[in-house]
Z-matrix of the N, CA and C atoms (Angstrom, degrees):
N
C 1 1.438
C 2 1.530 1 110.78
N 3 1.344 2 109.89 1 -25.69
C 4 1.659 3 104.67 2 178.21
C 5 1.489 4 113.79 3 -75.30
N 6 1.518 5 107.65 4 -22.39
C 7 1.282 6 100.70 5 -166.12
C 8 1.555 7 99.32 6 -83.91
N 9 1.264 8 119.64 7 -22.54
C 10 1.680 9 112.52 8 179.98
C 11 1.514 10 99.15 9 -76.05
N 12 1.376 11 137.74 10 -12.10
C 13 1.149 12 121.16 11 -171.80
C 14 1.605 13 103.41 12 -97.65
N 15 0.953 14 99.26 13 -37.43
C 16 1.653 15 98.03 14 175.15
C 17 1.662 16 113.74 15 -74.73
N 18 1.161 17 124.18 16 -37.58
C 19 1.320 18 129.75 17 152.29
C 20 2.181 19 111.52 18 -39.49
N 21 0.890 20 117.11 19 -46.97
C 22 1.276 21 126.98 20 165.88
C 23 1.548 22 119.32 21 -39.68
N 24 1.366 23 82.95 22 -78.26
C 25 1.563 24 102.32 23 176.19
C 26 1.952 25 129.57 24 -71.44
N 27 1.136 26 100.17 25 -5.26
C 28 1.630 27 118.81 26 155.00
C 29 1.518 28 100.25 27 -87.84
N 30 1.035 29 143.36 28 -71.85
C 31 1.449 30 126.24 29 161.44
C 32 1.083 31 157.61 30 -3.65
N 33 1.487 32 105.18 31 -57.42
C 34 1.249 33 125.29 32 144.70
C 35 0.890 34 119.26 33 -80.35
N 36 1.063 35 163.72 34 12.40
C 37 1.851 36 164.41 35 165.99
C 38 1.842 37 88.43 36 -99.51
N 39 1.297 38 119.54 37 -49.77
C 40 2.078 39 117.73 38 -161.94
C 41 1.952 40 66.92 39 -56.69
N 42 1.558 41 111.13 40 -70.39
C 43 1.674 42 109.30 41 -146.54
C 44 1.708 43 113.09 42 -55.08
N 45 1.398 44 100.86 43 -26.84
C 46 1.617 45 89.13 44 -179.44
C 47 1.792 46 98.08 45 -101.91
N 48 1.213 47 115.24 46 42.49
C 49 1.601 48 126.08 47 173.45
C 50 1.957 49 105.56 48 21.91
N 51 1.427 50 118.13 49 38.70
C 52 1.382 51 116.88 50 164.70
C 53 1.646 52 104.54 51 -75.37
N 54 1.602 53 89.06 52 156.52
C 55 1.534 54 106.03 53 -168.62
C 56 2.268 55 104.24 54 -73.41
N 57 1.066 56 74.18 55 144.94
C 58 1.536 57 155.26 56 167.32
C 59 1.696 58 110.98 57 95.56
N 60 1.391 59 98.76 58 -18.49
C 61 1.555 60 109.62 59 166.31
C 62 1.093 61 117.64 60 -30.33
N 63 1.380 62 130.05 61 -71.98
C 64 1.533 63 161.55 62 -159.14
C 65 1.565 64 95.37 63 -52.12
N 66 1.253 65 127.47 64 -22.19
C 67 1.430 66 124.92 65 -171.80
C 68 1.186 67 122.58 66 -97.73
N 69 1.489 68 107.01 67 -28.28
C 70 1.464 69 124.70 68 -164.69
C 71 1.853 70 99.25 69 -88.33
N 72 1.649 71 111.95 70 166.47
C 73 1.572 72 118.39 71 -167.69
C 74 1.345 73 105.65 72 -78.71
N 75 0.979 74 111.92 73 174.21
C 76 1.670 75 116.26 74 157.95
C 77 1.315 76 118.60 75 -60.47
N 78 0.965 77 121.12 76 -27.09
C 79 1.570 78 137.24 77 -169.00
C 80 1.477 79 110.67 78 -80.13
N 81 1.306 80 114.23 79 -29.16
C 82 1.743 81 106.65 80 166.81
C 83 1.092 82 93.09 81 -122.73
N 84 1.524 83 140.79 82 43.32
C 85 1.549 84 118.42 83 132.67
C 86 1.414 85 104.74 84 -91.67
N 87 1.621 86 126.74 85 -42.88
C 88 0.972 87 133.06 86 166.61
C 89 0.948 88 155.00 87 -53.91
N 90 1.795 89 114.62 88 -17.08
C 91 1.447 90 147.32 89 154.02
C 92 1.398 91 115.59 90 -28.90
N 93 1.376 92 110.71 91 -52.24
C 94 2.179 93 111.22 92 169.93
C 95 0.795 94 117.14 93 -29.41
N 96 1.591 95 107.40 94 -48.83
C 97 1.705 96 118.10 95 -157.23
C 98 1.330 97 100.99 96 -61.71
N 99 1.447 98 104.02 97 -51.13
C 100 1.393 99 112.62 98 -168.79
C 101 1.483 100 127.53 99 -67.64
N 102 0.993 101 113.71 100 -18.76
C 103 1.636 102 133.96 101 -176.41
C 104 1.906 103 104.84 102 -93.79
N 105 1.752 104 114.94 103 -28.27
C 106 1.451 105 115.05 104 176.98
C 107 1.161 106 80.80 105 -82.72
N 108 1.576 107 171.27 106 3.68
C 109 1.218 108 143.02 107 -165.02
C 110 1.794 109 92.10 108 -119.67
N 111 1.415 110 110.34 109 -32.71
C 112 1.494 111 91.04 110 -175.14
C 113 1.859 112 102.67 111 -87.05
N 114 1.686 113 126.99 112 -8.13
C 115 1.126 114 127.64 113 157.71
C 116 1.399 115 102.79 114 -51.39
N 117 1.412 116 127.88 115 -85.03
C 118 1.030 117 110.04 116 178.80
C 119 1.335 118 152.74 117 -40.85
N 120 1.630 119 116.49 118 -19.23
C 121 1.283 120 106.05 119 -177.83
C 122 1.825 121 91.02 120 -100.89
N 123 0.860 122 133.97 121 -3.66
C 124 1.513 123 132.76 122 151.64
C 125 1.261 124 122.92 123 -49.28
N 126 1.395 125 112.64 124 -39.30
C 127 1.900 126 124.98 125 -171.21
C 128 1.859 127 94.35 126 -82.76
N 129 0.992 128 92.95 127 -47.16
C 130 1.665 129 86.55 128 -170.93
C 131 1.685 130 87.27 129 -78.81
N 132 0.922 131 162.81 130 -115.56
C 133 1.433 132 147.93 131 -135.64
C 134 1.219 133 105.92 132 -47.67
N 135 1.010 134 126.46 133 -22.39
C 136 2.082 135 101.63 134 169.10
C 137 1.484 136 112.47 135 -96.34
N 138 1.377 137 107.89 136 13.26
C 139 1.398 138 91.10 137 -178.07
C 140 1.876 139 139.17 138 83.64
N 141 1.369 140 94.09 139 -3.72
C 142 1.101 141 127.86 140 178.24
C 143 2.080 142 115.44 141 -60.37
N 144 0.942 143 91.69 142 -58.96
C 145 1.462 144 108.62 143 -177.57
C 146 1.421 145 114.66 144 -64.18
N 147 1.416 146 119.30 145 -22.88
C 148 1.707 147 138.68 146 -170.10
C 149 1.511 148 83.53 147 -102.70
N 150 0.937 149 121.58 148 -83.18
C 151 1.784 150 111.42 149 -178.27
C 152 1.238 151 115.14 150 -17.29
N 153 1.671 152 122.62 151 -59.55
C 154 1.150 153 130.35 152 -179.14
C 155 1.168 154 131.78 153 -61.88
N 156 1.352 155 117.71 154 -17.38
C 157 1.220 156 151.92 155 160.90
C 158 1.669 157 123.45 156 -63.19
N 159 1.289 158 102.64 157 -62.64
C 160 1.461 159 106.42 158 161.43
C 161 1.943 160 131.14 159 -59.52
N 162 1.617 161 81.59 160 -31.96
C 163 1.259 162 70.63 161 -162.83
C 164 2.147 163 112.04 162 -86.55
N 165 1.553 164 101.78 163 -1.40
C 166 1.486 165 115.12 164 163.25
C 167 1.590 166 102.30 165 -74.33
N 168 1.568 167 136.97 166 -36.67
C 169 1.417 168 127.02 167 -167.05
C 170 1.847 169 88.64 168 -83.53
N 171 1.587 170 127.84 169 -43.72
C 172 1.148 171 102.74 170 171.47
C 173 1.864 172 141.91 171 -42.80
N 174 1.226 173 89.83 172 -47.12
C 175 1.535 174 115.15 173 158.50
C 176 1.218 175 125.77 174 -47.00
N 177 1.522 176 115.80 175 -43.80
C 178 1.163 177 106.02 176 164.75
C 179 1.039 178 148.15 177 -113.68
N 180 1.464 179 105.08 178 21.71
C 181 1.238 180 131.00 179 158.84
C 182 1.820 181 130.61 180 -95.48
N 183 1.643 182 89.25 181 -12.38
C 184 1.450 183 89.41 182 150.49
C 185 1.617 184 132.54 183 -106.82
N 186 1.617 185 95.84 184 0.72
C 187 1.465 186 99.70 185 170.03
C 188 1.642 187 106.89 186 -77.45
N 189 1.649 188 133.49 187 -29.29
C 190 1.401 189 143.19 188 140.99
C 191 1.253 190 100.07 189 -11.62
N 192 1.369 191 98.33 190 -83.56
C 193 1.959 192 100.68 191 -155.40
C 194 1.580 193 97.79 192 -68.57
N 195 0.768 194 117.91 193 -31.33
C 196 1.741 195 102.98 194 175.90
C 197 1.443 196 109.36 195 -47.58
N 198 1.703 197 111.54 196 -70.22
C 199 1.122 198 128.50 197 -170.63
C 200 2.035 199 115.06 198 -46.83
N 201 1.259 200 83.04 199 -21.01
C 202 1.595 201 93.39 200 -176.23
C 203 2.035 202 123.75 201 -91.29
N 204 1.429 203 75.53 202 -23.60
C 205 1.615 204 93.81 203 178.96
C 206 1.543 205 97.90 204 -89.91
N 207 1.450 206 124.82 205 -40.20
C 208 1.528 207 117.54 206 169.37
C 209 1.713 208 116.21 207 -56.05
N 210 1.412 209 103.30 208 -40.85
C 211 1.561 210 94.11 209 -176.57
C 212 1.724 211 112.50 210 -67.81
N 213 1.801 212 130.32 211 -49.06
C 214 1.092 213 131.95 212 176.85
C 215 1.462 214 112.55 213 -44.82
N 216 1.373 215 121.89 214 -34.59
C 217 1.147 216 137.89 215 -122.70
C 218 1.665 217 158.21 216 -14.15
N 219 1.573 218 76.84 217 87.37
C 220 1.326 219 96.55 218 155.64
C 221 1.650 220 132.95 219 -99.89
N 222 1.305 221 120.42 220 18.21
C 223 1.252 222 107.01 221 158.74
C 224 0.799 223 130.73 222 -35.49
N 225 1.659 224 121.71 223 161.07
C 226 1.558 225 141.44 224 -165.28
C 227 1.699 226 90.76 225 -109.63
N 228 1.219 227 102.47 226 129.85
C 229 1.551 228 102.21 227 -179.82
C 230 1.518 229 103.03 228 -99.83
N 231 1.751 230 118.42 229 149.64
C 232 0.795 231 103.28 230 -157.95
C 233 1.662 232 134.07 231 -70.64
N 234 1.830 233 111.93 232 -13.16
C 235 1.512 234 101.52 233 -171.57
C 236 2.037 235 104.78 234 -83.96
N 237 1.444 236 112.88 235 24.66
C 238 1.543 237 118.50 236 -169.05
C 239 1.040 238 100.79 237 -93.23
């Protein structure tokens, strides 16, 4: 995601020809793009992106049962 954002913002600096941008090729303003696309197909083949994935539905499925054991209450307080 950084590299599409910085890819962005080299973009707009080549298009609104601000300095030092304005000098440099297309080819290293455009390079982000190219480097968030091989990030990405890296995250999904290692497995990376599914990990990351799980481990936010883990999270919030134990912030659930927390929230649920606080309302009945039976929470575990914390020095137990």
């Amino acid at each position: 995601m950084y590299f599409l954002g910085l890819g962005l913002v080299l973009l707009v600096m080549k298009y609104l020809e601000m300095s030092p941008v304005h000098a440099w090729s297309w080819w290293i303003v455009a390079a982000p793009f190219g480097l968030a696309v091989v990030w990405w197909q890296w995250a999904d083949a290692s497995g990376y992106t599914k990990k990351k994935a799980m481990e936010r539905e883990d999270a919030r499925k134990q912030a659930r049962i927390d929230n649920n054991r606080e309302a009945i209450g039976t929470a575990r307080k914390k020095g137990d």
